[in-house]
N, C-alpha and C positions, 0 to 999 in steps of 0.2 A: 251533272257531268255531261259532256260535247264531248262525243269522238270526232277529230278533226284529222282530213286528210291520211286515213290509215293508210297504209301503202304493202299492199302483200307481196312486195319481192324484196322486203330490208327489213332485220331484224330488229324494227324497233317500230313503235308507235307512239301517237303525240294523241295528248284528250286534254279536255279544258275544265280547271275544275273554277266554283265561282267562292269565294269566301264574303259571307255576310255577316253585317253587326246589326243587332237588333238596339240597341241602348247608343247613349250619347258618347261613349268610352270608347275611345280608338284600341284596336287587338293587334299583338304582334307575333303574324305564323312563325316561329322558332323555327322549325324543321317540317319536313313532308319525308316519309321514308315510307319501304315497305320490306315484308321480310324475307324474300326467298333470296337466298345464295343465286348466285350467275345472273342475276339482275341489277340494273342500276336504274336510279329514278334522278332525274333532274326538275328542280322548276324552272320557270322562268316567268316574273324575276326570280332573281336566287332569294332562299331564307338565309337570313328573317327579314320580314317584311311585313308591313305596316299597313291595317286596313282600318278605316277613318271610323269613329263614331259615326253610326245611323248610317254606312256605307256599303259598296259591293267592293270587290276587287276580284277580276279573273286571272288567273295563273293556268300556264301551260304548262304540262307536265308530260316528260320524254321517256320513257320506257326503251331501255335497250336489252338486249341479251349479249349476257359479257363472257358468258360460262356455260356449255351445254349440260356438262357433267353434274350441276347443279343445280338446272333449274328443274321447280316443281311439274314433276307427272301429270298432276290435278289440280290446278288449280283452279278449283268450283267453287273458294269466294272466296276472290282475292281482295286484298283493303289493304288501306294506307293506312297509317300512324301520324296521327299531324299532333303538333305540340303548339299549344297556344301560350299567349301572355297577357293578360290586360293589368292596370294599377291594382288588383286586390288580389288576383291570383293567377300560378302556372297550373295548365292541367295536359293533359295526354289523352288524344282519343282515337279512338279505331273507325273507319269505315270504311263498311262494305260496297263497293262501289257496283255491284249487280253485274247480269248477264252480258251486256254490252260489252262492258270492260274484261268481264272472264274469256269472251268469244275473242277480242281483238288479240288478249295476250298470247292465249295458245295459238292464233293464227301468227302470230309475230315468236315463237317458243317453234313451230313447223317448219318456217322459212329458215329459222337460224338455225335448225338441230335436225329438222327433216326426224330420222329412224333414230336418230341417240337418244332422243327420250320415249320413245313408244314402252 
């Protein structure tokens, strides 16, 4: 994960995640989500989208605050939900995407909410 260009006076931040294929079999990201309420996650490109056998593909991904009332107090480890596809199988996985990503969100969770959420 790249944190790119975080910006502390706009309720949202942008990071770059990298999706790899290890095998000759092209994989297709279905979805990228995460789960707290008054959050939205965009990629870009949007899913689903298609990374090549034996390939990388980065995607950028937007973090905004939609909802102060909602979003998490703590969140101490935040993850996505990405849903894959290749020819033999669909699966669902979780990561943790670390420190970095927990620090930008609550900084980006202060600008939009300041005292609503303390």
């Amino acid at each position: 994960m790249q944190v790119r260009d975080a910006n502390a006076t706009l309720p949202e931040f942008e990071f770059t995640i990298q999706a790899l294929t290890e095998s000759g079999a092209p994989v297709t990201v279905l979805s990228i989500s995460q789960p707290y309420g008054g959050l939205s996650l965009t990629s870009g490109p949007a899913t689903p989208l298609r990374v090549k056998g034996d390939g990388s593909r980065k995607i950028v991904m937007t973090v905004r605050v939609t909802e102060c009332g909602k979003v998490p107090r703590n969140a101490g480890l935040p993850f996505l939900d990405v849903t894959l596809r290749n020819t033999r199988a669909k699966e669902a996985h979780s990561y943790i995407l670390g420190a970095r990503y927990a620090r930008d969100l609550s900084t980006a969770l202060e600008v939009a909410c300041g005292n609503e959420i303390r």
